[in-house]
Structure formats: structure tokens, C-alpha cells
C-alpha positions as CSV (number, residue, x, y, z in Angstrom):
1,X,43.1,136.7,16.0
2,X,45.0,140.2,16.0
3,X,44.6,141.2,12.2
4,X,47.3,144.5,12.5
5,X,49.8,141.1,13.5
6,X,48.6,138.9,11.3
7,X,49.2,141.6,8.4
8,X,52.7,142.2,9.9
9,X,53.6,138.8,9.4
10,X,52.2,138.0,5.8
11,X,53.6,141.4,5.5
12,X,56.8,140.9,6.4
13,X,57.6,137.8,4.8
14,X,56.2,138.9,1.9
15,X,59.0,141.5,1.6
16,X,61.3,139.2,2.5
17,X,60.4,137.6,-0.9
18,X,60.0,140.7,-2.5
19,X,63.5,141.8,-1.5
20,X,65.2,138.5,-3.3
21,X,62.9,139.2,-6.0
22,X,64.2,142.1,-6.6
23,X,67.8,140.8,-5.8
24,X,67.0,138.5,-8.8
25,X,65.5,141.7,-11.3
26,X,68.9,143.2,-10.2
27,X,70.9,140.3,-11.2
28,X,69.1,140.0,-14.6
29,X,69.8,144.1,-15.2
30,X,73.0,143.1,-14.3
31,X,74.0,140.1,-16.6
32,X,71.1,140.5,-19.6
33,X,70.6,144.5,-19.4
34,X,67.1,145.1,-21.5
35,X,68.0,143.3,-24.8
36,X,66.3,140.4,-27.1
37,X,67.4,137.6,-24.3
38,X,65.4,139.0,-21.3
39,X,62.4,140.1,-23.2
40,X,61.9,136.6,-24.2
41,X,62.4,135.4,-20.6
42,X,60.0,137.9,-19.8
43,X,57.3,136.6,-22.2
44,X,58.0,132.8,-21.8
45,X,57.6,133.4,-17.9
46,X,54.4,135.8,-17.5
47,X,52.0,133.4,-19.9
48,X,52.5,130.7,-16.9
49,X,52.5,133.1,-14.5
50,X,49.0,134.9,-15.8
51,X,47.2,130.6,-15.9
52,X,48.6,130.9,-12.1
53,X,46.6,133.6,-11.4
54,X,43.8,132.1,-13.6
55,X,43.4,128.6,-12.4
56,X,45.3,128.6,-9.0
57,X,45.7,132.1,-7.2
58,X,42.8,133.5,-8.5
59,X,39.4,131.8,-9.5
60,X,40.2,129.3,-7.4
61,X,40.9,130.5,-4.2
62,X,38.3,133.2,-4.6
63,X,35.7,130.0,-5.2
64,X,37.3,127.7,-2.4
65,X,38.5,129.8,0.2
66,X,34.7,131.1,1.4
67,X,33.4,127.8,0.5
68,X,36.3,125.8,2.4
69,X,35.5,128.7,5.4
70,X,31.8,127.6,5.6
71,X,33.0,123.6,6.1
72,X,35.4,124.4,8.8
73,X,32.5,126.0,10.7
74,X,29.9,124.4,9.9
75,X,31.0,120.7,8.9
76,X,32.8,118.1,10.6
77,X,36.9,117.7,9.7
78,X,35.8,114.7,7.9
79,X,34.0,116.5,5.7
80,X,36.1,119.3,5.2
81,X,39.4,117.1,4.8
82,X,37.0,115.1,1.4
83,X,36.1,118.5,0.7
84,X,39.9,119.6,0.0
85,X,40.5,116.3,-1.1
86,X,38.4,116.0,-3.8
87,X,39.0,119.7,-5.1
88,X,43.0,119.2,-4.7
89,X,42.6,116.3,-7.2
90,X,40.5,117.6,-9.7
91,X,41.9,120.7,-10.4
92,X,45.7,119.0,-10.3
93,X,44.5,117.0,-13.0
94,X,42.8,119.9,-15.3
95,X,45.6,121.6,-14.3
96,X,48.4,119.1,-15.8
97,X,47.0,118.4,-19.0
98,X,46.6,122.5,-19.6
99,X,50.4,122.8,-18.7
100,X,50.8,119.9,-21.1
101,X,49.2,121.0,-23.9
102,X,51.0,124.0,-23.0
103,X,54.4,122.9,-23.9
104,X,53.0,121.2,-27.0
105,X,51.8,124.4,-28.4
106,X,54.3,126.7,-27.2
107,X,54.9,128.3,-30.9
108,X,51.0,128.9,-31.5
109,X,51.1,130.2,-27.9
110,X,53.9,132.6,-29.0
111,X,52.6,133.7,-32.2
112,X,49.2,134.6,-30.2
113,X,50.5,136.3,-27.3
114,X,53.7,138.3,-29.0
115,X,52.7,138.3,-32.1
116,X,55.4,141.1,-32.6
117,X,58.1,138.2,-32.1
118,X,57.2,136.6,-35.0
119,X,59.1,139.1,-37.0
120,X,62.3,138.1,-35.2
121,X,63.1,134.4,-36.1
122,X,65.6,134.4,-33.0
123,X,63.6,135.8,-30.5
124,X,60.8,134.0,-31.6
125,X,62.2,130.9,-31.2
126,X,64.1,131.5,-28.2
127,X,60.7,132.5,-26.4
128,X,59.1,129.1,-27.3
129,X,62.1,127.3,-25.9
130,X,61.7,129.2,-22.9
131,X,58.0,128.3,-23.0
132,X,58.6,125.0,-22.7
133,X,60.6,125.3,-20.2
134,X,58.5,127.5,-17.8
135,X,55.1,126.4,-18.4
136,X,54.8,123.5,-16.0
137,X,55.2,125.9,-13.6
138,X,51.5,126.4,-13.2
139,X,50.4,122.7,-12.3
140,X,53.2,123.0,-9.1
141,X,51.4,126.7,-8.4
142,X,47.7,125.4,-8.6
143,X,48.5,122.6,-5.6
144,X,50.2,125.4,-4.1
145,X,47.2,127.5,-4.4
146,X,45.2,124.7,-2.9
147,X,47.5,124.4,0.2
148,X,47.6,128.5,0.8
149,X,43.8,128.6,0.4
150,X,43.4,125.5,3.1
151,X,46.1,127.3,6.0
152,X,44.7,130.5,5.3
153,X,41.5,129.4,6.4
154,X,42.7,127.9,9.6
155,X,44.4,131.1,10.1
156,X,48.1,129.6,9.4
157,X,49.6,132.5,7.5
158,X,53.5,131.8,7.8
159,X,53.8,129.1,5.4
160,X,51.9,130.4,2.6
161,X,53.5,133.9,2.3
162,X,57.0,132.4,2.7
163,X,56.5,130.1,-0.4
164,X,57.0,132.9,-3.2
165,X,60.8,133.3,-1.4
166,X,61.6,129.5,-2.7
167,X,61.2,131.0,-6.2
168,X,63.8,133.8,-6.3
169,X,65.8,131.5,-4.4
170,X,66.1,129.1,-7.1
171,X,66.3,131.9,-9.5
172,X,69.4,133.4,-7.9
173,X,71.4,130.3,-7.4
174,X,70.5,129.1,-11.1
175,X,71.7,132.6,-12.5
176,X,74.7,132.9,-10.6
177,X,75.8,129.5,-10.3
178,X,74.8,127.4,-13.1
179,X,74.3,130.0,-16.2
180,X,78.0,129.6,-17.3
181,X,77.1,126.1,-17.9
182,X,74.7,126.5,-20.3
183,X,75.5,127.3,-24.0
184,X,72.4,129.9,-23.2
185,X,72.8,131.6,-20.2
186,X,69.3,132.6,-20.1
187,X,68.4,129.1,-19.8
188,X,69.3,129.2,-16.4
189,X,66.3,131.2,-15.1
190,X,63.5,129.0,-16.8
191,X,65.2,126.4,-15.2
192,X,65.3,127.9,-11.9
193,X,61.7,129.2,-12.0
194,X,60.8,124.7,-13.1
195,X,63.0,124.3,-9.8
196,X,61.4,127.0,-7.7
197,X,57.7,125.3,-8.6
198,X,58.9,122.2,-7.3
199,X,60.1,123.5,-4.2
200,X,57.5,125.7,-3.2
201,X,54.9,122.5,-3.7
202,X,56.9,120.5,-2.0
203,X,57.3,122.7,1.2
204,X,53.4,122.7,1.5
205,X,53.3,119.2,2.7
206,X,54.5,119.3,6.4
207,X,52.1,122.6,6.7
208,X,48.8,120.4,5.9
209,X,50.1,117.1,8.0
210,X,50.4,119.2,10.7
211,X,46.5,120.0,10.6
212,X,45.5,116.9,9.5
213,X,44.4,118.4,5.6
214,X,46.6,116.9,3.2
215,X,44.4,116.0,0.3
216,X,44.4,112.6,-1.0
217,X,43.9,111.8,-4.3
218,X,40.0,111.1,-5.2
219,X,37.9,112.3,-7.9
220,X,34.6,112.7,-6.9
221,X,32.9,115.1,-9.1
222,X,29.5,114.5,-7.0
223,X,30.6,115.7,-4.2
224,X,28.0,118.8,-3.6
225,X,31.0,121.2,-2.3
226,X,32.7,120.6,-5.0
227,X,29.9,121.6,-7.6
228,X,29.4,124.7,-5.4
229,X,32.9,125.5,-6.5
230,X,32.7,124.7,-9.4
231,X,29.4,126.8,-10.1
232,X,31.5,130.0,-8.5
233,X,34.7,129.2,-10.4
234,X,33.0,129.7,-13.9
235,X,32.1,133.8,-13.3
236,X,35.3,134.0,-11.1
237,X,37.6,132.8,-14.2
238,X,35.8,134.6,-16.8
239,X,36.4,137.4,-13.7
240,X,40.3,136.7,-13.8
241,X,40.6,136.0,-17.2
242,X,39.5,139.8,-18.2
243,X,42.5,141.1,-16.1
244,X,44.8,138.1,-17.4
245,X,43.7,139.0,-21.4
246,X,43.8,142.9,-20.7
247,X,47.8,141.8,-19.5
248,X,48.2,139.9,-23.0
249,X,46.9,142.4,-24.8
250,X,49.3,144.9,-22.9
251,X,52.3,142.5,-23.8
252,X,51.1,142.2,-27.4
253,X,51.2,146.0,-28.0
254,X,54.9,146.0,-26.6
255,X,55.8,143.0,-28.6
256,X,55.6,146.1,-31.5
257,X,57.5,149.0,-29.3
258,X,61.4,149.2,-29.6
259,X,63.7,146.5,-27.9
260,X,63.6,146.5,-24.1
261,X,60.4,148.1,-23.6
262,X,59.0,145.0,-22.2
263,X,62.1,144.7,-20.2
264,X,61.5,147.9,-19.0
265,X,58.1,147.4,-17.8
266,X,59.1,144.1,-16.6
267,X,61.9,146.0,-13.9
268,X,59.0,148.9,-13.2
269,X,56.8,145.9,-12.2
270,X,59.3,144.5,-9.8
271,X,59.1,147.6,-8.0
272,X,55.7,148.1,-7.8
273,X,55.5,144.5,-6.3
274,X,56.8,145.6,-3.2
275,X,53.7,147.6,-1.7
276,X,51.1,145.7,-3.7
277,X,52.8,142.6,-2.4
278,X,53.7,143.5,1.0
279,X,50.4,145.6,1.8
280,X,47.9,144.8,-1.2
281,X,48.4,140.4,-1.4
282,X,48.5,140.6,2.7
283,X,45.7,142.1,3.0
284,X,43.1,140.3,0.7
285,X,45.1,137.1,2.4
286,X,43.7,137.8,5.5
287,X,40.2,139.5,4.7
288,X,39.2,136.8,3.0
289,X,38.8,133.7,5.4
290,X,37.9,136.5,7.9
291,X,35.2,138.1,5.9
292,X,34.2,134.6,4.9
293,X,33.7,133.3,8.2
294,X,31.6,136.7,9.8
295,X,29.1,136.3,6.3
296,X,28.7,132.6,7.1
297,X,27.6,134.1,10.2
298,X,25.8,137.1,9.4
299,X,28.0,139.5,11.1
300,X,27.3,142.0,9.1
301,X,28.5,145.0,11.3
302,X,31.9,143.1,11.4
303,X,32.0,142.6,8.4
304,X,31.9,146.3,7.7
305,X,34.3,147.3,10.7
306,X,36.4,144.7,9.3
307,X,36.8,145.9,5.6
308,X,36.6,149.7,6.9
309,X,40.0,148.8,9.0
310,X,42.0,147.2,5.6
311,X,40.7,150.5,4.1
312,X,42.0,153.1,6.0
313,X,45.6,150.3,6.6
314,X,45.5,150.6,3.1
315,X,45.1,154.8,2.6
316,X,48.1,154.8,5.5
317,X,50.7,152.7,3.7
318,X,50.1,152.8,0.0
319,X,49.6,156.4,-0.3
320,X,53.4,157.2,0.7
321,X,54.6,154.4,-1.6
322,X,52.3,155.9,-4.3
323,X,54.1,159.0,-3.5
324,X,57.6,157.9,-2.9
325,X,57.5,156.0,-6.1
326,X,56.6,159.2,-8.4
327,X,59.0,161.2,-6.6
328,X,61.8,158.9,-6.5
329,X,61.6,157.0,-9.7
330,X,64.9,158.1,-11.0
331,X,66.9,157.8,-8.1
332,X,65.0,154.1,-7.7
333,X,65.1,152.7,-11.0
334,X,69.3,154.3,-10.9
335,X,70.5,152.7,-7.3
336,X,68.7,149.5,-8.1
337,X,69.3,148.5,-12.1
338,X,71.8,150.4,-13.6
339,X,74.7,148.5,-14.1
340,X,76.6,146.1,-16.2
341,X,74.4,146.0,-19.4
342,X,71.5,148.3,-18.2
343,X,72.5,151.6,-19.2
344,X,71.3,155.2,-18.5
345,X,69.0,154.9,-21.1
346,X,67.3,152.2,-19.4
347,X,67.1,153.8,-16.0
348,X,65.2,156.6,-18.1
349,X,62.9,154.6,-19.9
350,X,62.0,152.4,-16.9
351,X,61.5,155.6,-14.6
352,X,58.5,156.2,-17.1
353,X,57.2,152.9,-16.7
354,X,57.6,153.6,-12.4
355,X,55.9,156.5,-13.1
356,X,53.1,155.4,-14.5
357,X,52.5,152.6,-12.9
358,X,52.2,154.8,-9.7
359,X,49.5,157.1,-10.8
360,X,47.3,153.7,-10.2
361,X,49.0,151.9,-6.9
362,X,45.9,152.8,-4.6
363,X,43.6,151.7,-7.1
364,X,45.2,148.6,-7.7
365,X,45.7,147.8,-4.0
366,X,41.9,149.0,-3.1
367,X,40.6,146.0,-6.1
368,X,42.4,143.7,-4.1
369,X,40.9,144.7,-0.8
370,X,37.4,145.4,-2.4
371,X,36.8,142.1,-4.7
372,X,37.7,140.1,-1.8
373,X,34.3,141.2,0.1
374,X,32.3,140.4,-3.0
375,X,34.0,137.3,-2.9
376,X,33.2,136.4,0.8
377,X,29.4,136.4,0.0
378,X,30.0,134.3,-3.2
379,X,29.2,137.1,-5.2
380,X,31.7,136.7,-8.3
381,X,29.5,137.9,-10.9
382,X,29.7,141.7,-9.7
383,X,33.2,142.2,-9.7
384,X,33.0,140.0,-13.4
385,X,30.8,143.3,-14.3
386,X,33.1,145.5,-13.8
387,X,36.4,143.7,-14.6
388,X,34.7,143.9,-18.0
389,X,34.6,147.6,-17.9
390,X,38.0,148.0,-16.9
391,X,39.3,145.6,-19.8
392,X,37.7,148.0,-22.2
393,X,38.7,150.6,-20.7
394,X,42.1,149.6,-20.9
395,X,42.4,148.9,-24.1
396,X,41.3,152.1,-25.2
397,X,43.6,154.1,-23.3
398,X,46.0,151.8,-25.2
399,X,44.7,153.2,-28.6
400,X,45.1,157.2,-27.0
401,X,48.3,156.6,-25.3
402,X,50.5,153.8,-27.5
403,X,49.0,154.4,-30.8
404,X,47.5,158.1,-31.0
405,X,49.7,159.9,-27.9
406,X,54.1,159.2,-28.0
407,X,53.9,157.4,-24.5
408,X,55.0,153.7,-25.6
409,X,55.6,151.8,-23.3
410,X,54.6,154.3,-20.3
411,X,51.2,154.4,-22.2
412,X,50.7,150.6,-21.5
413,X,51.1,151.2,-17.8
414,X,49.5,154.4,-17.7
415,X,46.3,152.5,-19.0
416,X,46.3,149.8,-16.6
417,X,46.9,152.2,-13.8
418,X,43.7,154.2,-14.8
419,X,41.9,151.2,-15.1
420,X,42.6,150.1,-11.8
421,X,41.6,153.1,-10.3
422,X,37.8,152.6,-12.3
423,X,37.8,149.2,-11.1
424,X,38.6,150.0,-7.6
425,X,35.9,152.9,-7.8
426,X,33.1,150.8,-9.4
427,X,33.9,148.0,-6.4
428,X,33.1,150.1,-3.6
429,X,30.2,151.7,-5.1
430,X,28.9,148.4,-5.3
431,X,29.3,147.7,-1.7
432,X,27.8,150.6,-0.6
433,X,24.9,150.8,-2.8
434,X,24.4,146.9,-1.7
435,X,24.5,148.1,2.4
436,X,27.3,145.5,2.6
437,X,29.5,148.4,3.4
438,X,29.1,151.7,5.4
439,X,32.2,153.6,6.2
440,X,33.0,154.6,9.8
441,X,32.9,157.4,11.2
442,X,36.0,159.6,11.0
443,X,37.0,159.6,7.3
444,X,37.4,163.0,6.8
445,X,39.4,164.2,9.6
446,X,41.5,160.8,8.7
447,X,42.1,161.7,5.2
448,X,42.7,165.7,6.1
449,X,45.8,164.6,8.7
450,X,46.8,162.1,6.0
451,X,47.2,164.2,3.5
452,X,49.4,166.7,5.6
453,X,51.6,164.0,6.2
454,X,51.9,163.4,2.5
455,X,52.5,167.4,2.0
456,X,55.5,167.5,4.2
457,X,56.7,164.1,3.3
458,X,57.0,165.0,-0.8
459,X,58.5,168.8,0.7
460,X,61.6,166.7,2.4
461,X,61.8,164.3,-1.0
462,X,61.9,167.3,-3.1
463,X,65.0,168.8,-1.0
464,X,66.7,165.9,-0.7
465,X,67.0,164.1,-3.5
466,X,68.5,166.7,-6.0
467,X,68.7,166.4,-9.4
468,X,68.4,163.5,-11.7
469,X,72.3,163.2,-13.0
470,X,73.7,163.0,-9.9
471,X,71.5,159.0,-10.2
472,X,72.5,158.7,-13.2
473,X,76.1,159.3,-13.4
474,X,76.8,158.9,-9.5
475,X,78.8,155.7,-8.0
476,X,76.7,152.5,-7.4
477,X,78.1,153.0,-3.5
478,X,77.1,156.6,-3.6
479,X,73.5,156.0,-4.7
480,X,72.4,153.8,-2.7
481,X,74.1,155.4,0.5
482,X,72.3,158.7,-1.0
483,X,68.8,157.0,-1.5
484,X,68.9,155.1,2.0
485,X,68.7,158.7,3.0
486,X,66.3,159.9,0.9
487,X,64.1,157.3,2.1
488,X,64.6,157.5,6.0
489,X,64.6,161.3,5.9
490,X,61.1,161.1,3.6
491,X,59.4,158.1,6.0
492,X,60.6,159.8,8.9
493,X,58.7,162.9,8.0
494,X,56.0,161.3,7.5
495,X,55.3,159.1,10.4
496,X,56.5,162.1,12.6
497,X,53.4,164.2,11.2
498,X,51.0,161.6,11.7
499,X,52.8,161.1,15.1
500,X,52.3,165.0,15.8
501,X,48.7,164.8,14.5
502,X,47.2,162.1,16.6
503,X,47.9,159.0,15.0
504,X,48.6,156.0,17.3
505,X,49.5,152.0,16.3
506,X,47.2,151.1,18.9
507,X,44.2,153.2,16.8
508,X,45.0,150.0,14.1
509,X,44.7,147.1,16.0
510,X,41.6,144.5,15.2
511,X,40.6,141.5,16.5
512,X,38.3,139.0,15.0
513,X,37.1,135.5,16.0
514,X,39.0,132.3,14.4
């Protein structure tokens, strides 16, 4: 298997998704600006979307996926097929009660998570009506988890990182379409996110016929694979659930900051989604099984060439977008959001969110890069370590930067960025002092001619962009005509000095064994 192909093509459905996404934030700017209505949405929507990550996305596949890897190579397709089988049916039933109970105690959940809400008996109540509504979203993404993990590991990429499109989808035709019908507009998008669960479970199915792996239902809790992952699953969602809690806590502390600044960090998200999406989610995609399958094997010097190559993919892409996003945030966060009911004063705002959130891009992609090598030698409790650290962290740079320094809600991000970068930093530390990881040669020349690139790219940004009112009182039209532009005369610049320094696509191609 070509990984530099594989990545294009997680990577380029991905932002395929990631461009309706943003259609959809755009849509939202457009119809609920930054007010009481959309910071409820916002809340209602990230609780079920942080369980995702908890129970499906994230322990999970970092407990199946190496454990599923070792079956298909070492077991017969019997086994593996009883394997998936018995794992799909457990965790859909753990799974539904928890979304459940969910619904149930949607104000309790509120009060917890915003507590700032419960000052406002309106938006209070409108987020745990919202609640309701969204939180069975997480039983459709843990079978959706289960599927991704299973056609990842026999290398089938496409379906899985179209799935998230189904969502925005569903998003888009409930906002545009069906809103007017409802006495609360806003209604529209929980229902279209309920909608968009459905659809991207149900799409899985044909995938999983086609290789002979769709589960059956059968709880076997004997079943020694499934006690492996199961034994993994424990440190991995304690793991997940520091970043998930350090994300709460985050949305607590805006809960108390001026209306919209969740909103804000909310739109400031979207955009950051697209590299740690496209490049970041890709990538730990398709290290994993690989990874996986050359420690089942003890490869180790491929499994060092391996991560070494996401590494330096990583350094060549993110750092621009990194860059790009710091430079560019008004002109972004302008072209994109600002009109109907978002305002000016919310492009501002949300450029310090972009801004932030930028300072720790690299870090956040290198964690996702990183943990997944830990995770390939079922190592969960390491990356738990320092998960830890970083949730402390975090919340202490809360405490300088929200309570003790003015930054609001650019504080919040700021913290998570730094912590990010710690994380990442602590990760590969680990590798190396462990000898699971020695970097190739060539590193510094590498970073020396990327850094050039850099230099002249943020030179032709600089000149071209001009100043901030020309965003922010400038035609919808004549933004984005201005900032496709920007952008072509900034990438250009850049892959031209790489071009004129050395750098060749072919220097990025890898091969690995399926």
C-alpha cells in the first residue's frame, strides 16, 4: 500500500467534509449570528460529540484497531469476524443505555457542564431541549466507530472518511429547508445532526458485506479478544476522558464569559478542523493499522521509517496552515462568517480565538500522529501519563489567562494550544527514550529549507493582504475574490521555495505491506 495515496484519499475526502462543514458554520453565522440560540446548540451538540470521542472514536478504536490488526494476521476470518462480532454488540449495548440515560438527565447534564446557563432560565432550558435531541447521536457514532476501525484495518479507507460528509449534509438540508417549520428554528440542526447519525450508520453496512465483517449480534463476554479490549479500553478511556474533561471544563469557564464567546470559539474551531482533519485525522487513520501490523511483526525499523515519514508529512503541511492561519485570521474569519447576524464584532472576537488556537496546530496534529505509535504496541497507559499533565496544565493556563490575564475567551484556546504542544513534546520523548523511535537522517537540512519556505511565504501574506478594514467593511464578493488571492499567491510561494530548494513529491512516497 502507497501511504502518500492513501493519505491523499482520507485526505481528500475529508475536506470534502470539512468544506460542507464549514458551509454549514457559515449558514449558522448566517441565520443565528453568535447569540443565546447557537450557544445552546453549541453546548447541546459537543457533550455527545466529546462521549463519541470517548466511547467510539477514541478508546475504542485505539483498543480495537491493534487488537482487530493482530486477528487479521494472525487468526482465521472466522475468528476475526466473532471477534468484531462480539465487540460490535457489546459496546452498542453500553453504548445505548448511556445515550439513554443521557436524555433522561439532560438538565443535571446541563447544570454540570454549563453551569453558567443556569443563570439564564431560557437558555438553560433551551440547551436541555437540545440535549435531548442530540444525544442519541453517540450510540449511531460508536457502530460507526466499529465499522471505520474494521475497513481501516483491511486498508478500505474511502468509506470511513466519507461518513462525516452525511452529517453536514443533513445539517444543511435541515437548516435551509425545514427550519421555517419549526416554531424554533434552531431545532432544525439537532434534528439534522439525529438524521445525520442515522445516515452515516447506515451507509457502513454495504462497506462490511462486501468483506464479509458485518457483526452479528452476540454477547460473548468470554471471548479472550474481547477481554484484551477490554483490559486496553480502561487506561485508553481514562486516556480520552482527560482531553474530553479538560474540553468541559473549557466550555464551563465560557459558560461565564459574555454572550457569543462560545459561538465564537465554536466558528474558530471549524476552521481549525480543516488541517487537523484533512492532515492530523488522516494520518493517525492510516498509521495506525499500519503501525499495528509491522509491531505484530516486530518490524521495528519500519515501524520507525514509518512514523518518521507522517512526521516530516506532517512539518510540510501543517506548518503553512499554522502560519496561514495567524496571518490570515481576519481576512478568514471576515470572507467566511460575517454576514446576516454575525457582525464585525464577531469577526474580531473570533480572529482571537483563530489566533490562538494556531499558536498550538503542530502540537495538536503531532499528539495525533504520536499517541497512535503508543497505541500500536498497546501501550495506553503512557500517553494516560501525560494526558494527565496536559489537563493540569490546561487548566492552569485557564486561571492566568481567563481569570488573572483579559484574554476570555482567546485565553481558553490559548491554553489548550499550549497544552497540546506539552503533550505532543512529552509523546515523542517517550518514543525515543523507549528506542521505539529514532529519527532519520536529514532533519536538519529538512527543517532549515522548511523554514525558508515559511519566511518567504509569511513575506508575500504580509504584502498582500493589506489591512484589516478593508475585511471588515469590504463586499462579501470582494473578500473572497481578494482572499482566493491571498491564498494562491501565499501557497504558491511556498511550494515554489521548496521546489527551488530540492523538495520533490516523489521524496514522500511510502510503501508498506497490507
Amino acid at each position: 500500500m502507497n501511504l502518500l495515496r492513501a493519505l491523499a484519499t482520507v485526505s481528500g475526502l475529508t475536506f470534502f467534509s470539512r468544506i460542507l462543514g464549514l458551509i454549514r458554520e457559515i449558514l449558522i453565522a448566517k441565520y443565528f449570528g453568535a447569540g443565546l440560540a447557537t450557544d445552546a446548540f453549541n453546548v447541546a451538540f459537543r457533550l455527545p460529540n466529546l462521549l463519541r470521542r470517548l466511547f467510539a472514536e477514541g478508546a475504542f478504536s485505539q483498543a480495537f484497531v491493534p487488537i482487530v490488526a493482530e486477528y487479521k494476521s494472525q487468526r482465521s476470518p472466522e475468528d476475526t469476524h466473532a471477534l468484531i462480532s462480539h465487540v460490535a454488540s457489546i459496546l452498542g449495548v453500553v453504548v445505548f443505555f448511556v445515550s439513554l440515560l443521557g436524555v433522561v438527565a439532560a438538565p443535571w447534564v446541563i447544570r454540570i457542564t454549563a453551569s453558567g446557563f443556569s443563570e439564564h432560565s431560557d437558555k438553560f432550558q433551551l440547551t436541555v431541549e437540545l440535549t435531548r435531541i442530540t444525544f442519541p447521536y453517540i450510540f449511531f457514532q460508536a457502530m460507526v466507530a466499529v465499522a471505520a476501525g474494521v475497513l481501516n484495518t483491511w486498508n478500505k479507507f474511502s468509506v470511513p472518511a466519507f461518513t462525516p460528509t452525511l452529517l453536514n449534509v443533513a445539517s444543511i438540508l435541515m437548516m435551509v429547508f425545514a427550519a421555517p417549520y419549526f416554531s424554533r428554528p434552531i431545532d432544525a440542526l439537532a434534528w439534522g445532526a439525529f438524521i445525520g447519525g442515522v445516515l452515516q450508520m447506515v451507509i457502513q453496512v454495504p462497506a462490511l458485506m462486501r468483506i464479509g465483517m458485518l457483526p452479528r449480534f452476540s454477547l460473548h463476554w468470554e471471548d479472550p479478544g474481547v477481554r484484551r479490549i477490554l483490559k486496553i479500553m480502561l487506561p485508553a478511556t481514562l486516556g480520552v476522558s482527560v482531553a474530553q474533561v479538560s474540553l468541559l471544563i473549557n466550555q464551563s469557564f465560557g459558560t461565564w464569559l459574555p454572550t457569543g464567546s462560545i459561538s465564537w470559539l465554536n466558528y474558530a474551531d471549524r476552521l481549525m478542523e480543516f488541517p487537523m482533519g484533512t492532515l492530523g485525522a488522516a494520518l493517525g487513520t492510516i498509521l495506525l493499522p499500519s503501525l499495528s501490523k509491522m509491531r505484530s511483526s516486530d518490524n521495528a525499523r519500519g515501524f520507525s521509517a514509518t512514523l518518521d515519514w507522517g512526521l516530516r508529512i506532517a512539518c510540510l503541511l501543517t506548518a503553512p496552515a499554522a502560519l496561514g492561519m495567524m496571518l490570515l485570521a481576519v481576512p478568514l474569519a471576515a470572507t467566511l462568517f460575517q454576514r446576516g447576524a454575525f457582525g464585525p464584532a464577531d469577526t474580531i472576537q473570533t480572529h482571537y480565538a483563530l489566533l490562538a488556537y494556531s499558536v498550538g496546530l503542530l502540537g495538536l496534529i503531532f499528539v495525533k500522529i504520536l499517541a497512535p505509535a503508543f497505541y500500536s504496541r498497546q501501550d495506553i497507559r503512557t500517553p494516560l501519563k501525560y494526558a494527565l499533565i496536559s489537563l493540569v496544565v490546561t487548566q492552569l493556563l485557564n486561571l492566568v489567562f481567563v481569570v488573572w490575564l483579559p484574554f476570555r475567551h482567546a485565553g481558553l484556546a490559548l491554553s489548550i494550544s499550549l497544552a497540546a504542544t506539552l503533550n505532543a513534546t512529552l509523546l515523542y520523548r517517550g518514543l525515543r527514550s523507549r528506542n521505539s523511535y529514532t529519527p532519520h537522517a536529514g532533519w536538519g537540512v529538512f527543517l532549515v529549507k522548511l523554514t525558508a519556505a515559511l519566511v518567504v511565504m509569511g513575506a508575500v501574506l504580509s504584502l498582500c493582504m493589506g489591512s484589516q478594514e478593508i475585511w471588515l467593511h469590504g463586499t462579501t464578493y470582494g473578500r473572497v475574490l481578494r482572499l482566493a488571492w491571498v491564498m494562491v499567491a501565499g501557497g504558491g510561494a511556498y511550494f515554489v521555495t521548496l521546489f527551488a530548494l530540492g523538495f520533490r513529491p516523489a521524496d514522500f512516497k511510502r510503501r508498506v505491506e497490507v
